[in-house]
N, C-alpha and C positions, 0 to 999 in steps of 0.2 A: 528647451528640453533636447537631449540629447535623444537622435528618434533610434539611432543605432544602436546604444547603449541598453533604452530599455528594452529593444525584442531581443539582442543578447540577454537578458534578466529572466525576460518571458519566458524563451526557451531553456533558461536555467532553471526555473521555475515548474515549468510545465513537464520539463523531464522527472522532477522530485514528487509531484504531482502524481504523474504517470506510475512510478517507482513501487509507490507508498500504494498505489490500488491496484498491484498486477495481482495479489495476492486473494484479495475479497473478490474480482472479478473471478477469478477461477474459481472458488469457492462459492459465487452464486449462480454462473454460468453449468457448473459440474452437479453443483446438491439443492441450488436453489435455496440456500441458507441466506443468511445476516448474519453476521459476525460484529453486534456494539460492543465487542471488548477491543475491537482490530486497534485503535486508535492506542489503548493502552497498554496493546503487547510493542506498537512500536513504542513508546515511551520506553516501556523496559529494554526495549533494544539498545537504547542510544544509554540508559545506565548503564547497563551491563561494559557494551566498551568504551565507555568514559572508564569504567570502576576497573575492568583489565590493565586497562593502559596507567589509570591512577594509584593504583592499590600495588602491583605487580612489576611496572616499569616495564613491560610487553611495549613491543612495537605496535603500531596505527594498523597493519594488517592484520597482526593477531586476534588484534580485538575485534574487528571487522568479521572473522572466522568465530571465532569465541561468540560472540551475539547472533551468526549465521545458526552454532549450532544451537546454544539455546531455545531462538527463535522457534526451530525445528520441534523440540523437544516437548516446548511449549504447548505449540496448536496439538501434537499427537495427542499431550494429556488431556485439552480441552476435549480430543474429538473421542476420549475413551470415557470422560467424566460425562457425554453428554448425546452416547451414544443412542439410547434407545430414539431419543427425541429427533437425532438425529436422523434415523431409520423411518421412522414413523411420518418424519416430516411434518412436526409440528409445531410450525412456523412463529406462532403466537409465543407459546411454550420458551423456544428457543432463544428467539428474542430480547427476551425476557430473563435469560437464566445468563446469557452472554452479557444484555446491561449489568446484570450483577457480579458476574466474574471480573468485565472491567472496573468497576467498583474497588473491586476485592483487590485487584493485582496493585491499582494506585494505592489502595492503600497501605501493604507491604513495601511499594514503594517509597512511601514516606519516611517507615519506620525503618528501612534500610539504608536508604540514603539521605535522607534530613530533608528539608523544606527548601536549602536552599540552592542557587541555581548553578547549574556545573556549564564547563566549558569540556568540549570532547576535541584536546589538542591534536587535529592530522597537521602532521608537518607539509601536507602538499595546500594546507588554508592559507600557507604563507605563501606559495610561490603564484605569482602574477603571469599571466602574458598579456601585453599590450600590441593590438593589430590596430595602430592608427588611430581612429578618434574611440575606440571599443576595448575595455580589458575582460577578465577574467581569470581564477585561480583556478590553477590543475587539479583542484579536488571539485571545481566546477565541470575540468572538463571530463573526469574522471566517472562524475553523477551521471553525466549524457551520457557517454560510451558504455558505461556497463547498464544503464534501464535501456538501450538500444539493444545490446547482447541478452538483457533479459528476455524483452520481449520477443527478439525474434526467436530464442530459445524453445520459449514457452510455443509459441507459434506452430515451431518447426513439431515439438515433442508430441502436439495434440492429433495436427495433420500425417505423420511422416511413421510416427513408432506403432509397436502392437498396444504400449502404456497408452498411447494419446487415443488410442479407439476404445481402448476399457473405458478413457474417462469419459469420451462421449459418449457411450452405451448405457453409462451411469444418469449420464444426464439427459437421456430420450426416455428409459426407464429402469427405474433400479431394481423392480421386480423381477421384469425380465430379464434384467442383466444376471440374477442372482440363479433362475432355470437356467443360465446357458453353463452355469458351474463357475461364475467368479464370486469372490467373497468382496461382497460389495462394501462392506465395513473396515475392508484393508485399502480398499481405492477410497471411502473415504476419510480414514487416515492420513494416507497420505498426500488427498488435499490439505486438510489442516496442515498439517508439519506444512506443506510448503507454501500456506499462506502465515505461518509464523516465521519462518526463514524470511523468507522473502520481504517483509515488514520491516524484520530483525536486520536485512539489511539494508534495507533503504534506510532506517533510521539510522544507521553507524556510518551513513556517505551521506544524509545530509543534516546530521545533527552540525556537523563544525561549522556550519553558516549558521546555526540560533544556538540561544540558552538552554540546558536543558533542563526541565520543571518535571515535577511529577503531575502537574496539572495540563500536559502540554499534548495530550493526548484525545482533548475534546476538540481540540483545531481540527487534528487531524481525520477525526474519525469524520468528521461534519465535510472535511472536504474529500475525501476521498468519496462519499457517498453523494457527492455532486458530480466524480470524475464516471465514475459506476455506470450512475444513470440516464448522464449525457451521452456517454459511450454506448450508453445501449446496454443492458442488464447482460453482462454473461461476455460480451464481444471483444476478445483481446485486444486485437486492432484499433476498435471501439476505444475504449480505455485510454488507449496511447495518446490517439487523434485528440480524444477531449482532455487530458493533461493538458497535452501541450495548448491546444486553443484557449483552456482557462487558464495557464502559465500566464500566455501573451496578452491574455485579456485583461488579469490582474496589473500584470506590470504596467499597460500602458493605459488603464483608468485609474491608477496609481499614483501615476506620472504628472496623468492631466486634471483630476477630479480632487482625491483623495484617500494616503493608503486606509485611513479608519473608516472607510463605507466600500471597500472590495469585495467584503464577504458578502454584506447587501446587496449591492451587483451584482454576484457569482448566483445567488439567490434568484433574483428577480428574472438572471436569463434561466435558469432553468426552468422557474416557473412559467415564463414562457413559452420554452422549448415544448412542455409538456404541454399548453394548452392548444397551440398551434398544430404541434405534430406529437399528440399521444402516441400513435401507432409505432412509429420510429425508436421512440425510447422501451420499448415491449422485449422480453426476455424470451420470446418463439421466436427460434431458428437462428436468434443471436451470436451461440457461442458458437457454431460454427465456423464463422467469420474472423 
């Protein structure tokens, strides 16, 4: 086994990881929601710019912008179609209406894009760098640097702006955020939108490394809710840290075991995580962080 090859993989892995749950972590860290449609708004991400680029003849950016702004558009309507529940905070409720919108969205996506499995052509899936016994494509390295710019983005906008203290205000209490004169329904607006962007583009940077299916959104949503809450419910940083560590984990019990019992393993530590250290994975005081 090549041992440099696979934690190059890991951390390719672990950044797509990272990428695909920056979104739902702000979203549970800010309203303390679930989002089980997350999985299938990225799926529509990665149609969307496959179907720009295939349908249109658009360059690999465009489409990448194109599925940024859908994505966007997306979470808004979810978060206007399902708003009182959202106010209310009725978690059960919610859950509940989001498994079925994912439902819903896959299956428009069937009947818009067929059954069968698309390739999302970025012209940078072709070009390689080779550093010695290790390679890599520029749309590998392309995935790290922009979920590294996300996150610290995100990071900087929460701590740094007068938006990043709305959102925190939102998420100590939205009651009282709502007496101090903000309209808590437009802060959580525009979490959705940007956990539908932000989906929307993790899936248009790392569809060109798989197929894409309209069933391919169950992966995802299963893993991202593993990145979530080893991260610690809410905690950007959180988030990142557990990508990356489930990246390297998968790749190199991948490596060494087998990749058709990774997810079992990704499972079984967390289930552990949880029964060792409950407290740690708790969504009080997390998003802060």
């Amino acid at each position: 086994m090549n041992v440099a090859q696979q934690l190059v993989n890991g951390v390719i892995i672990g950044h797509a990881y990272a990428l695909v749950a920056v979104g739902w972590t702000l979203l549970l860290g800010a309203a303390r929601l679930v989002n089980f449609g997350h999985g299938q708004m990225y799926m529509i991400g990665a149609f969307v710019a496959w179907w720009v680029m295939a349908a249109t003849g658009l360059p690999y950016p465009v489409a990448v912008v194109a599925a940024v702004l859908l994505g966007a558009v997306l979470g808004a309507v979810m978060q206007r179609l399902f708003l009182r529940l959202t106010l209310s905070q009725d978690l059960v409720s919610l859950m509940i209406v989001t498994l079925g919108f994912g439902q819903a969205l896959e299956g428009a996506a069937g009947l818009a894009f067929g059954p069968k499995p698309q390739t999302l052509a970025s012209p940078f899936q072709e070009m390689s760098v080779h550093l010695g016994p290790v390679w890599f494509t520029v749309q590998d390295a392309i995935l790290v640097s922009a979920t590294i710019l996300v996150f610290a983005g995100l990071y900087l906008a929460l701590h740094r702006s007068w938006l990043g203290a709305a959102v925190r205000m939102v998420a100590e209490d939205p009651r009282l955020t709502t007496l101090g004169g903000l309209r808590v329904s437009r802060i959580y607006m525009g979490i959705f939108a940007f956990e539908g962007a932000a989906v929307a583009f993790a899936a248009a940077l790392v569809a060109p490394r798989t197929p894409i299916l309209t069933s391919m959104g169950f992966d995802q949503v299963v893993m991202t809710f593993v990145v979530v809450v080893l991260g610690g419910i809410g905690s950007v940083l959180g988030s990142y840290v557990a990508g990356l560590g489930i990246g390297l984990f998968t790749a190199l019990f991948g490596a060494l075991v087998s990749p058709a019992y990774t997810t079992a393993a990704v499972f079984a530590l967390l289930i552990a995580a949880m029964v060792l250290r409950p407290g740690a994975l708790s969504a009080s005081g997390s998003f802060a962080r």
